[in-house]
N, C-alpha and C positions, 0 to 999 in steps of 0.2 A: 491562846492556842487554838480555841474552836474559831477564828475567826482566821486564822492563818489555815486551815483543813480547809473549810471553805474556799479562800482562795483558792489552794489547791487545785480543790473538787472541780473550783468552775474553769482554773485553768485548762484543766483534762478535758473539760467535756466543751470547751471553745474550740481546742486543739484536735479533736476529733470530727465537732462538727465542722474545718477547716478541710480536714484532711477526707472527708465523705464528699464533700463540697468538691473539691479537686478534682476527686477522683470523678463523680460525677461528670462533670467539666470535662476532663480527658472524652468518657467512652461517648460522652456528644458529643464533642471536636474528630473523634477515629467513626463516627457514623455518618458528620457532614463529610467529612475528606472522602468516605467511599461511594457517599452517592454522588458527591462533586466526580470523583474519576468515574464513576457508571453513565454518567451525564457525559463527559466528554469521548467517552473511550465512543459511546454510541453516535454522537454529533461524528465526530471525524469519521466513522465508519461510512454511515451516510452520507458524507460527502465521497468519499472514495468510490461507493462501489455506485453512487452517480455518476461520477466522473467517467469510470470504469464502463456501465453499461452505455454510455451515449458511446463509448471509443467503439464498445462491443455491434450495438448497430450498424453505427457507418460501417464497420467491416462488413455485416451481414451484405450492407447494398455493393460492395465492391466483390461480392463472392460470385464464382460463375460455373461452382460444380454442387449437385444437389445434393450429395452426398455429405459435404463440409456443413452447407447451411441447417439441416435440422439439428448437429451439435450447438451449433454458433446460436440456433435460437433457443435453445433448452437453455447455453449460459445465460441467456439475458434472459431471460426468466425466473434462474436462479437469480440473481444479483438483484430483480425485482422485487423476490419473497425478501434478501437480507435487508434490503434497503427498507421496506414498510416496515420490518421487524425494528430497524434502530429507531423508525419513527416512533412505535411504539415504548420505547424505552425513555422516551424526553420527556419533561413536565410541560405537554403541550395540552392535557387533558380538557381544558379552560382555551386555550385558541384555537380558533378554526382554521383547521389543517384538512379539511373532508374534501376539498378537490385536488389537493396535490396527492395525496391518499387514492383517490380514486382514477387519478391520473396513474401513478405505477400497478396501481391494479388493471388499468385497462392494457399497458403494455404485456404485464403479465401475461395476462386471458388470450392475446390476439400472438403473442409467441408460440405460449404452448398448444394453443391450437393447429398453427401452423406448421409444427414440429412435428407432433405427433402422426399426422397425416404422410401419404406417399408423397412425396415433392417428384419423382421421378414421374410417377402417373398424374401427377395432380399439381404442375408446379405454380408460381407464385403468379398472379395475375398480376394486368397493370394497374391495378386502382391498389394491392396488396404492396405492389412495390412503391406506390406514390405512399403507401400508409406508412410506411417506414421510413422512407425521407421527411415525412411530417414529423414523425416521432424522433429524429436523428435531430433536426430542430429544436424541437422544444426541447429534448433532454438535454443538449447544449445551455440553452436559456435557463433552465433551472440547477445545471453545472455551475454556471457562472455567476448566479446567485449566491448559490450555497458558499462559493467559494470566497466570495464578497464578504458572506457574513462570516466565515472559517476566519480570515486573514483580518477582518476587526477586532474579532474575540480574541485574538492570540495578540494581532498587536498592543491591545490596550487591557489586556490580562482580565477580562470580561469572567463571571461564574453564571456557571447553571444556577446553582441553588437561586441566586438574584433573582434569575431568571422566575424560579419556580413562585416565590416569594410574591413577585410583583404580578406576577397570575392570579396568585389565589386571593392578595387583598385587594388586588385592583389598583393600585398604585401608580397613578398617572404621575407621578414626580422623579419614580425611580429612573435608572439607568435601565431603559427597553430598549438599546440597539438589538440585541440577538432578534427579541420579538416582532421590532417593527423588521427587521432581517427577512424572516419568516412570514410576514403577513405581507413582504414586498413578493415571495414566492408564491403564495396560495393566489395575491392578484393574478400575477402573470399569467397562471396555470388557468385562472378563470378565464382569460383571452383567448385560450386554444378553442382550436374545431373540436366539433365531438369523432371525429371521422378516427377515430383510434383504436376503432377494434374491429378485426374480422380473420380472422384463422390466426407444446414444443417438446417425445422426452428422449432425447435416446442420448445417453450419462458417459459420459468422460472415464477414463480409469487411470490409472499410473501405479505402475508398479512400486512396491514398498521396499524402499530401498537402505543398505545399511551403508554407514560411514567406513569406506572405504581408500582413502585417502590419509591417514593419519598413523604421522611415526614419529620415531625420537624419544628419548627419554621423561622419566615422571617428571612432573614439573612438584614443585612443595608451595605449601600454602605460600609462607611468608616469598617465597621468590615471583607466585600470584601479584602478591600485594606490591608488591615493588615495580612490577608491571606495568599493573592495574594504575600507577602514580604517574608511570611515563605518559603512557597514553592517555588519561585525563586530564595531563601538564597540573598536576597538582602536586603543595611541597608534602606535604604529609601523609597518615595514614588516619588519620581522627576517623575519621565519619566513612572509613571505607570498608562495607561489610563482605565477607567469604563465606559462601557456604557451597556445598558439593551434593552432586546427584549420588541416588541410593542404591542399593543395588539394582539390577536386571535393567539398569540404564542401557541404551544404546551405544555409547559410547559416552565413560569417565568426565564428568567437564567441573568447572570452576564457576559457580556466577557468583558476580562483582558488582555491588551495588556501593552508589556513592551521593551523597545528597547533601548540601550547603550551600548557604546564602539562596541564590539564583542559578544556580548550578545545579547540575542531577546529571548520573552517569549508568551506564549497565552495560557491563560485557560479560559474555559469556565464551572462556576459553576451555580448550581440551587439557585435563589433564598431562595425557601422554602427547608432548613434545611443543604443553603450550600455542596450538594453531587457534587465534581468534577465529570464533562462528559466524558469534556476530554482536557489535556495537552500537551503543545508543548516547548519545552525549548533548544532553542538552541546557543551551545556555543561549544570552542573549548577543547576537550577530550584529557588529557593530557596522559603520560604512563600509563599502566595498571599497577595498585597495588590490586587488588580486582579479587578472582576469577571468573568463573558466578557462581560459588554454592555459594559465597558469594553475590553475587549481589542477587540472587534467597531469601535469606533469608532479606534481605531489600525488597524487592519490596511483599514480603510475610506480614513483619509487616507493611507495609506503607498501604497493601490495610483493612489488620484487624484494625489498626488506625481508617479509613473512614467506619467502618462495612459493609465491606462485609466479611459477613460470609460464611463458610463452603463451600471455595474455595478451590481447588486444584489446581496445577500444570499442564498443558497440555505439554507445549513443551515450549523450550529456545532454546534458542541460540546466536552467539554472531557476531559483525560484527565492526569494527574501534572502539575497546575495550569499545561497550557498548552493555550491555545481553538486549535483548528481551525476554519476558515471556510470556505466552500466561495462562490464568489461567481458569475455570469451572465452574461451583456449583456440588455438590454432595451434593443429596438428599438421606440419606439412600442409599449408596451405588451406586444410579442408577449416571450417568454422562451425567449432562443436560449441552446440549454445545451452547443452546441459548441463556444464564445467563453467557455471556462472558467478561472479562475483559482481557485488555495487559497492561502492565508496561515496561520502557524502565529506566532501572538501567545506569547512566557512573559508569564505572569500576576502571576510576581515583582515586575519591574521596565519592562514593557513590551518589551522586544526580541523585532524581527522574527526569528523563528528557521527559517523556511521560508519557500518560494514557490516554484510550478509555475504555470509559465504557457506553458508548451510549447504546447497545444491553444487557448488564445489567439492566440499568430501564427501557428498556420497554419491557422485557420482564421477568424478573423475578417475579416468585407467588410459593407457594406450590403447586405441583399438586397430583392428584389423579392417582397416576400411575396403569395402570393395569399391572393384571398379563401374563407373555409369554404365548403364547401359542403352540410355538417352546421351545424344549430344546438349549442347547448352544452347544451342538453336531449337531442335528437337524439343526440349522442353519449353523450350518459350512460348511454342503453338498451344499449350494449355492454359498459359494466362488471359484472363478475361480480355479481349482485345483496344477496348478504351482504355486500359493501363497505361501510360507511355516510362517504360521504363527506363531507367536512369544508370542502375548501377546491377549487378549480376554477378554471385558469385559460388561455390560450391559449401556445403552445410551438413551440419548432422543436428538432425531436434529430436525430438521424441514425438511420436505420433499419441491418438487417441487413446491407445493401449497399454502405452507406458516404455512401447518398443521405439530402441532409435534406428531411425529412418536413414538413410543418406539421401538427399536433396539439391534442386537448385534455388539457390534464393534467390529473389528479384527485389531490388527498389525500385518502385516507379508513385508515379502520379496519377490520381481519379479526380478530376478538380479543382480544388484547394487541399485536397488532403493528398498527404504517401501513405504507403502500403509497404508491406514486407510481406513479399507471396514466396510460399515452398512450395515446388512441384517436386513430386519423388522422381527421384533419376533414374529408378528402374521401368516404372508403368504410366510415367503421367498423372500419375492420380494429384490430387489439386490437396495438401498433405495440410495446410494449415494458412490463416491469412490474417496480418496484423495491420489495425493501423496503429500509425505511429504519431504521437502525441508532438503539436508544434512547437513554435515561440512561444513560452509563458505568458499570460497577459499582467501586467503588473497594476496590481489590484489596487494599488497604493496610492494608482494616479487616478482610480475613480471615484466619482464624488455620490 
């Protein structure tokens, strides 16, 4: 009898130390998984708002009213401080990152310098505007790095943690693509001139806008979920979780989270009348069999599906063979660009694998457009005159303040790059100036 108690006893106390064990196990598995996503959410960040500020430059050099350009340099300024901020977040502590570091710090210093200053009394010299075509360079050259090493990590499902790992023991045997990534950036960055600094703040605003667009009947959880099945083309409901905003929401909504095998999904719809905001669907994109002008004609019925109407087409393009759309309202001709939607087509098989339509409901209405008070010739005399523009057509955006403008838009060319230039149709004033992002480079075919 005392030896079967025994048993027992050690039974309990194996099955305990088992279940301690486990549980251990989990909340270190739920602390790598969140510094692994802290790790990536900051890697992709810094590749974006890279990318982002080398686009923000070349626009600065294509700007030709002084008024525009000390906003345009306070952005890239800002987009300077986020970008060393994500650098700070990487397990780079152990690699020597101190001249690309010092490298977005000098863009920093020499924007907001030059921001801050009168440009009208005091405009940009020519050694200040060579300084910026240097810098529109190199931040290209470390765009294209970054994006080298972005499109490795992802193709070959690469981890930070790895990363951090082979840092700290030193581990010449591991998997160091990201690092040797990284130390192919810091060289380059050592090849630049020092010529990167010599003269940003005056802040952006936008008005705080509510969802106004949105009608139709409550939608119910379970009719959510059945949804939520179509549009992730999955048969079931297993792994598909509902939950709902709390009160003093802005407006009512559903998010929709879904995650199996290699799959992972998240949308977030409105309650009242069911309108997707926005979608996230990720999984792995198999060959291309679909062109983007085929993808463009899906993601064209998918959005008239959900009624939006009397959308246009902005601009595609295509990146590890799935088309991005960026789409409009046109009102009567005019091209209102703050009733925006984008769609992310795979070019595999068709599936919608994105959608943002956030700036769609809250801000789409019919408006009362007035009439120009420039002609379309008449404005064109405020485009910088090396422009040679291509295409021209009438616009509503929203200005610095958050107020929409009515405008003329212009495509043209500075170089090798386009532009999207607003002159307001009332005064001339030079309202806003994009460049526009080329042919993707496919990263896949460099070695």
């Amino acid at each position: 009898m005392i030896r079967w108690i025994a048993i027992a006893v050690l039974a309990v106390g194996v099955a305990g130390t088992a279940a301690w064990g486990y549980k251990e196990h989990q909340e270190k598995n739920a602390i790598l998984i969140q510094a692994e996503n802290t790790y990536q959410r900051s890697f992709h960040e810094l590749t974006y708002n890279v990318d982002l500020m080398h686009d923000k430059i070349g626009t600065a050099i294509a700007m030709n009213s002084r008024e525009r350009l000390s906003p345009q340099l306070a952005e890239i300024w800002r987009l300077t401080s986020e970008a060393l901020s994500n650098v700070g977040q990487l397990p780079l502590t152990l690699l020597p990152f101190n001249k690309t570091e010092e490298f977005l710090s000098n863009i920093g210093d020499f924007t907001y310098r030059t921001a801050i200053r009168d440009l009208e009394k005091d405009p940009l010299s020519d050694d200040e505007v060579k300084t910026l075509e240097n810098l529109y360079q190199q931040a290209g050259d470390i765009k294209d790095e970054l994006r080298q090493v972005q499109h490795t990590a992802m193709e070959n499902n690469l981890r930070w943690m790895d990363v951090q790992l082979a840092l700290a023991t030193e581990d010449e045997q591991a998997d160091n693509t990201i690092i040797d990534g990284f130390k192919t950036v810091e060289k380059k960055v050592e090849g630049f001139s020092e010529s990167n600094v010599d003269s940003s703040i005056i802040g952006t605003s936008s008005a705080n806008h509510k969802y106004e667009n949105v009608s139709g009947n409550k939608l119910s959880e379970s009719k959510v979920v059945q949804y939520s099945q179509d549009l992730f083309n999955i048969k079931n409901d297993k792994n598909i979780t509902v939950t709902k905003t709390g009160e003093g929401a802005d407006i009512p909504l559903y998010s929709v989270s879904y995650n199996e095998g290699n799959k992972s999904a998240y949308l977030d719809v409105t309650e009242k009348g069911g309108h997707p905001i926005t979608l996230l669907v990720d999984r792995p994109v198999g060959e291309k069999k679909l062109s983007l002008n085929d993808g463009y004609k899906i993601a064209e019925k998918y959005i008239q599906e959900h009624d939006f109407e009397s959308m246009i087409l902005l601009d595609s393009s295509e990146f590890d063979n799935v088309g991005m759309y960026s789409f409009i309202y046109d009102q009567d001709g005019v091209r209102v660009f703050s009733d925006a939607i984008e769609v992310k087509v795979a070019l595999d098989n068709g599936d919608i694998l994105g959608l943002t339509a956030n700036n769609y409901f809250m801000n789409h209405h019919e408006r009362e457009l007035p009439k120009p008070k420039l002609t379309m010739e008449d404005a064109r005399e405020f485009v910088n005159p090396n422009v040679e523009i291509q295409e021209e057509f009438l616009a509503v955006i929203d200005n610095d303040l958050g107020e929409e403008v009515l405008t003329y838009e212009y495509l043209g060319l500075l170089g090798n790059d386009t532009y999207r230039i607003f002159i307001n149709a009332m005064d001339g004033t030079e309202e806003k100036v994009e460049k526009l992002n080329g042919k993707e480079i496919n990263y896949a075919g460099i070695s």
